[in-house]
C-alpha positions in Angstrom: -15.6 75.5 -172.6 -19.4 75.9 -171.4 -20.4 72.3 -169.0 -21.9 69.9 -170.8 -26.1 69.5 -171.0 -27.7 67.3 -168.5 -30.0 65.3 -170.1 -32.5 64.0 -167.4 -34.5 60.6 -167.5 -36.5 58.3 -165.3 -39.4 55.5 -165.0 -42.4 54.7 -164.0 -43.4 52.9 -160.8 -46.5 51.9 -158.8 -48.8 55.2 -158.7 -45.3 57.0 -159.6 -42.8 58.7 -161.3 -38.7 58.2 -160.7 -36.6 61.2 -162.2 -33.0 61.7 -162.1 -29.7 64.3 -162.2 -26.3 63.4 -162.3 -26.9 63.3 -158.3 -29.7 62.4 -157.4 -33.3 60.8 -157.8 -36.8 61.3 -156.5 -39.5 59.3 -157.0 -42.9 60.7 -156.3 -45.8 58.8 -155.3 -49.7 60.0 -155.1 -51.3 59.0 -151.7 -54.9 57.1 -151.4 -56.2 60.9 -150.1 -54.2 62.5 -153.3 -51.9 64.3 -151.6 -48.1 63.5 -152.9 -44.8 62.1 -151.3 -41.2 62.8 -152.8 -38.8 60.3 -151.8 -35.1 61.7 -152.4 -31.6 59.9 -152.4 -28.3 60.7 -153.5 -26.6 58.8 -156.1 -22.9 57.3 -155.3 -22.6 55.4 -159.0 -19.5 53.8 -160.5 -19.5 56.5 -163.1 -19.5 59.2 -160.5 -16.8 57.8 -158.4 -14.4 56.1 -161.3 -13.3 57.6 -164.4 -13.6 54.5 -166.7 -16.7 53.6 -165.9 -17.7 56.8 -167.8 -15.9 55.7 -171.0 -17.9 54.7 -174.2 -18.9 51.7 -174.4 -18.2 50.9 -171.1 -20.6 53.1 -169.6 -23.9 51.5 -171.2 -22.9 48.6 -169.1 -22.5 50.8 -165.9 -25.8 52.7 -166.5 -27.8 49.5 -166.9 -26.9 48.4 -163.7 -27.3 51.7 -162.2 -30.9 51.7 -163.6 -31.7 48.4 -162.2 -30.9 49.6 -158.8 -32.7 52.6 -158.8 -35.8 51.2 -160.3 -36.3 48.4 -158.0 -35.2 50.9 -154.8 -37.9 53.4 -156.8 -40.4 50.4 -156.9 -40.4 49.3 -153.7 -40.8 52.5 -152.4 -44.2 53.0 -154.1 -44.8 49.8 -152.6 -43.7 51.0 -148.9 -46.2 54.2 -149.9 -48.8 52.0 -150.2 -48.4 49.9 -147.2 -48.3 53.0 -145.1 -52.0 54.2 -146.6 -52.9 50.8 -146.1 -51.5 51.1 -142.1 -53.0 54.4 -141.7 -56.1 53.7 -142.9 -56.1 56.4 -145.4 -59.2 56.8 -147.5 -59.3 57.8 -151.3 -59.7 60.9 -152.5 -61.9 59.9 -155.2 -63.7 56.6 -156.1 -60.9 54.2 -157.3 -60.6 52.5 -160.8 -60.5 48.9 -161.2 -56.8 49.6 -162.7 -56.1 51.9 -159.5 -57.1 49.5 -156.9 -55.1 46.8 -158.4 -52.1 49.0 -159.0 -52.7 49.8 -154.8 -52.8 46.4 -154.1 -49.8 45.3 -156.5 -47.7 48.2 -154.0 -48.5 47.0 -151.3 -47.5 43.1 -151.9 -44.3 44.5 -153.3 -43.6 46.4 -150.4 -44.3 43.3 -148.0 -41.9 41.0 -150.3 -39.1 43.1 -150.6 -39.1 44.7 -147.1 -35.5 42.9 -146.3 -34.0 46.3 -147.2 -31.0 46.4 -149.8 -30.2 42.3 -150.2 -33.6 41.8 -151.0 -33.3 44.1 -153.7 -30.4 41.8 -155.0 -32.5 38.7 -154.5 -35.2 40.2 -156.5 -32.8 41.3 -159.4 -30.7 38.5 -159.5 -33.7 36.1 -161.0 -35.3 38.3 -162.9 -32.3 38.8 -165.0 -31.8 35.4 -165.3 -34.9 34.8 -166.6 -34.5 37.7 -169.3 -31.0 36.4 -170.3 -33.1 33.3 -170.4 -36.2 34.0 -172.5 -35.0 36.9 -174.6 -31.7 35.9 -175.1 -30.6 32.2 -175.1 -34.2 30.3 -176.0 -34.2 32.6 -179.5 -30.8 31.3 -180.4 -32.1 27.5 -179.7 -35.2 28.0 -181.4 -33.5 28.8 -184.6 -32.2 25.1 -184.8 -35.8 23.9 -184.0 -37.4 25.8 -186.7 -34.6 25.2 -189.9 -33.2 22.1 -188.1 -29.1 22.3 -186.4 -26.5 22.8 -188.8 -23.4 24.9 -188.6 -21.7 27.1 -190.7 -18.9 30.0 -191.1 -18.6 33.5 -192.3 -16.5 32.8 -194.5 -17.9 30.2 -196.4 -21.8 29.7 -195.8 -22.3 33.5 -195.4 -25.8 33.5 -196.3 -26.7 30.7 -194.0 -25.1 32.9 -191.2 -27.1 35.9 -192.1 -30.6 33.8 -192.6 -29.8 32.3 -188.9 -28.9 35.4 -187.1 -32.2 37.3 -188.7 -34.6 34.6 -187.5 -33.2 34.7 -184.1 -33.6 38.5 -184.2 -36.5 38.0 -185.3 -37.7 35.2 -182.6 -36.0 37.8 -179.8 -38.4 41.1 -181.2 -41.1 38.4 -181.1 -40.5 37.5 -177.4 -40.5 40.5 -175.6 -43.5 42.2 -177.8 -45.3 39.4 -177.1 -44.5 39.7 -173.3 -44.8 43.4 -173.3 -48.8 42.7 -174.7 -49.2 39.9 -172.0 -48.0 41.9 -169.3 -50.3 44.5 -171.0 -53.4 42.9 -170.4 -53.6 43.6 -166.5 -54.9 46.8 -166.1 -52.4 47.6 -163.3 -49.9 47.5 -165.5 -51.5 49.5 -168.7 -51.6 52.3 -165.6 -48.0 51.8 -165.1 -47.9 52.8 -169.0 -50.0 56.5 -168.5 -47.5 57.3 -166.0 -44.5 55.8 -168.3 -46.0 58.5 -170.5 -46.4 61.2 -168.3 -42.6 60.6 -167.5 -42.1 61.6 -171.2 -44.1 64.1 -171.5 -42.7 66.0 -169.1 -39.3 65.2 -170.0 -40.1 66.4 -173.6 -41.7 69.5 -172.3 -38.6 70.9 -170.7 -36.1 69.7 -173.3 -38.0 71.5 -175.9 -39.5 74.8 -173.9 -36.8 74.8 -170.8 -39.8 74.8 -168.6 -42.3 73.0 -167.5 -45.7 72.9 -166.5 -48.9 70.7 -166.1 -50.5 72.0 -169.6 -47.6 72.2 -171.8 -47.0 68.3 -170.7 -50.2 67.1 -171.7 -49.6 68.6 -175.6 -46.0 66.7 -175.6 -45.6 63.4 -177.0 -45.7 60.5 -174.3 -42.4 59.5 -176.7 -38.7 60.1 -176.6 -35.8 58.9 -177.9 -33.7 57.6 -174.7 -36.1 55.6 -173.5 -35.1 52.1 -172.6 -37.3 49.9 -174.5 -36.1 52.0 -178.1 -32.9 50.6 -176.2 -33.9 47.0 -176.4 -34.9 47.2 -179.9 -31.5 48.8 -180.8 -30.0 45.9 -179.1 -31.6 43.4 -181.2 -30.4 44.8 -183.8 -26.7 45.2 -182.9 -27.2 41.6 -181.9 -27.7 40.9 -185.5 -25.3 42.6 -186.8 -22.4 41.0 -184.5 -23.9 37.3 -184.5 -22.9 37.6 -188.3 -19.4 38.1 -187.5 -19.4 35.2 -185.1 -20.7 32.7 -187.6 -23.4 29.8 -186.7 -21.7 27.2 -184.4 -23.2 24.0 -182.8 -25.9 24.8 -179.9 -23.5 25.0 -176.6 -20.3 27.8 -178.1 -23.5 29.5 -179.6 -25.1 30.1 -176.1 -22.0 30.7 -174.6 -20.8 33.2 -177.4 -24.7 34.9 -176.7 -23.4 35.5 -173.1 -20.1 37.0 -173.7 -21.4 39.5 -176.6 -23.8 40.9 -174.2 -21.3 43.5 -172.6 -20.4 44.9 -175.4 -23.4 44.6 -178.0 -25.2 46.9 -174.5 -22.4 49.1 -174.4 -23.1 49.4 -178.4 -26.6 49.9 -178.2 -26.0 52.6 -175.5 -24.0 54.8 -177.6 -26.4 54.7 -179.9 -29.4 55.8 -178.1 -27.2 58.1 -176.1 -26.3 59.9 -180.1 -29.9 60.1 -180.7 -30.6 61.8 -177.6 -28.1 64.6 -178.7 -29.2 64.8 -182.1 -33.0 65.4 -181.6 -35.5 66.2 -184.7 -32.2 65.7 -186.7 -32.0 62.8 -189.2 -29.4 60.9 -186.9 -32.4 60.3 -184.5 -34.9 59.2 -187.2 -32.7 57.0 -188.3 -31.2 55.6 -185.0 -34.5 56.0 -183.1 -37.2 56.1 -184.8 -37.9 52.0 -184.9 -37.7 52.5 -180.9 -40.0 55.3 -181.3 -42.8 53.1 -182.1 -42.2 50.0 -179.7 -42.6 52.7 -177.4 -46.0 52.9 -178.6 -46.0 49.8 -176.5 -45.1 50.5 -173.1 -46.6 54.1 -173.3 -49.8 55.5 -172.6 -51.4 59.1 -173.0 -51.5 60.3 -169.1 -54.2 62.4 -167.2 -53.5 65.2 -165.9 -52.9 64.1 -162.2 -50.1 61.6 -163.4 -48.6 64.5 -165.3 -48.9 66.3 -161.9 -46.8 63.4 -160.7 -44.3 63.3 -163.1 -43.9 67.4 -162.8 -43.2 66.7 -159.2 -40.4 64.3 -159.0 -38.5 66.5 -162.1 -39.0 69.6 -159.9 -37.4 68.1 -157.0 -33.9 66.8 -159.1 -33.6 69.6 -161.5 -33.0 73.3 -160.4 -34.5 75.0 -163.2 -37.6 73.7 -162.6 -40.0 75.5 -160.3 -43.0 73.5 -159.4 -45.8 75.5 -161.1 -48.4 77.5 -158.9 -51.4 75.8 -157.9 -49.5 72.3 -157.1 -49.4 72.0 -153.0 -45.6 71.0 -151.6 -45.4 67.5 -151.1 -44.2 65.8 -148.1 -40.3 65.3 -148.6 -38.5 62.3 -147.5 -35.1 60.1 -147.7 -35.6 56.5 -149.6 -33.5 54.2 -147.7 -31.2 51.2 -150.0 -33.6 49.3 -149.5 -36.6 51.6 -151.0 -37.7 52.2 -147.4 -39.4 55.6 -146.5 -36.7 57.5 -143.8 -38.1 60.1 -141.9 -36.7 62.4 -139.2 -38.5 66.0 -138.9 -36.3 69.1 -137.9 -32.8 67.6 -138.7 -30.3 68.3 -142.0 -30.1 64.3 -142.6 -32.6 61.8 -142.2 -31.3 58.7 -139.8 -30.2 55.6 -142.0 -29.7 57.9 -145.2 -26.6 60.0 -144.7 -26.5 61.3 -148.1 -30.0 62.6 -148.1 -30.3 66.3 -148.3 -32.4 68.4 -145.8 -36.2 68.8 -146.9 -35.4 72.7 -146.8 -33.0 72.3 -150.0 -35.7 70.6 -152.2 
């Protein structure tokens, strides 16, 4: 039996693309002078080190916390990128955008915040999931009862009140995060976090669909694709839906409560269903599955210029081994990424100090 397909993915960060293989990530950040700098580290994820964390439904769960990690390690390194331009008094290439000195700043204030290494990392995540859990999950399911007033009915026997409920707090949730998606929007640092959200796509799409990659055949491919995590979100409201039904419409407090402990396995739901339209793609199981996430994509997702796609061809270059970066693209400057999203150099040796798993530069 042939291996299966890897299927890789990533994000967007400051100035940056993450990409990832089943062992490892880069994330490569564009300098103030425009050269570029590949951070590398090895993954050691539940899913690689236990077998069940790599059963379905089990491994949504597993792979959002995974992500988390990696994204704010990714983000903070863009940040650390920053700070050193800012330390060494680099000077930009080209005369910055309003967007592109506020995404430099932005870096560099992330950088300084989260510079406790690894627990800071924690400390960062920890509140910012309790505000999502928050906002996008547990004020919908109260605002219901503001709107139609509390009541409380069963499956069984007030069916339709049940459904009505459970579609107006879907409804409320979609509401919520577009909205927050077009606030955050607004500042132009972030619509620039968007182009290179695109490029990551683009690139992405590009190999998928010609098994190469280069800077031109990026920029025709759509800045869409169908495992991206905010077509995850949307199929999450929807499998939220669909089980809230089953749980019925009880007073405010078992409500919340039953929100929290659905959230396991309405992710590890959602999950399976992105992950099926990922396989299936241009078939009718992806239109179907994806296609509403398609277009909140539209969202968070940008058409990028050519040097962000230069960026995004980078970091997949240095995590997948069929791709070559194309001619004309200098080498970047290779380095570890610390827990912590620090930058770990140390020149002429196989490991770089305080990263163990990183692999020498001469391997990239």
């Amino acid at each position: 039996m042939s291996e299966e397909k890897h299927f890789y993915g990533g994000q967007a960060v400051l100035e940056g693309v993450m990409m990832r293989s089943k062992t490892e990530y880069a994330t490569a950040v564009r300098r103030l002078d425009g050269s570029v700098v590949v951070g590398m580290r090895q993954l050691s994820t539940w899913s690689q080190r236990f077998r069940w964390a790599r059963l379905p439904f089990i491994r949504g769960n597993v792979a959002m916390v995974d992500s988390l990690t990696m994204g704010l390690e990714s983000l903070t390194f863009s940040g650390n990128v920053a700070l050193e331009d800012e330390a060494q008094h680099l000077e930009p290439d080209h005369a910055l955008s309003d967007a592109e000195k506020q995404t430099h700043a932005v870096a560099a204030v992330e950088a300084k915040e989260s510079s406790l290494g690894e627990k800071a990392l924690w400390l960062t995540m920890i509140p910012a999931f309790a505000l999502g859990i928050g906002l996008f999950v547990l004020l919908p399911a109260w605002a219901v009862d503001w709107i139609l007033g509390t009541a409380q009915a069963s499956v069984t026997e007030d069916f339709g009140t049940v459904l009505a409920r459970n579609l107006l707090e879907g409804g409320l949730r979609l509401l919520a995060i577009v909205g927050y998606i077009l606030a955050i929007s607004l500042m132009p640092y972030v619509r620039r976090v968007f182009e290179y959200h695109g490029a990551e796509h683009a690139t992405i799409n590009a190999f998928e669909d010609t098994g190469k990659v280069d800077v031109q055949s990026a920029l025709t491919h759509s800045p869409l694709h169908p495992r991206c995590g905010t077509a995850f979100l949307l199929v999450v409201i929807l499998v939220k839906i669909i089980v809230g039904c089953f749980l019925g419409w009880p007073e405010l407090w078992l409500r919340l409560i039953l929100r929290l402990a659905v959230l396991p396995p309405i992710a590890g739901i959602a999950y399976e269903i992105i992950y099926l339209a990922g396989r299936h793609r241009g078939g009718l199981l992806e239109k179907v599955l994806a296609g509403p996430g398609l277009l909140m994509q539209k969202l968070t997702t940008r058409h990028a210029d050519r040097e962000q796609v230069e960026i995004a061809v980078y970091a997949l270059a240095a995590v997948a081994p069929e791709v070559e970066l194309p001619e004309g693209l200098p080498q970047p400057e290779m380095v570890c990424v610390g827990r912590g999203g620090e930058i770990i150099r140390r020149p002429g040796t196989a490991r770089a100090a305080g990263s163990a798993n990183c692999p020498d530069v001469a391997e990239l």
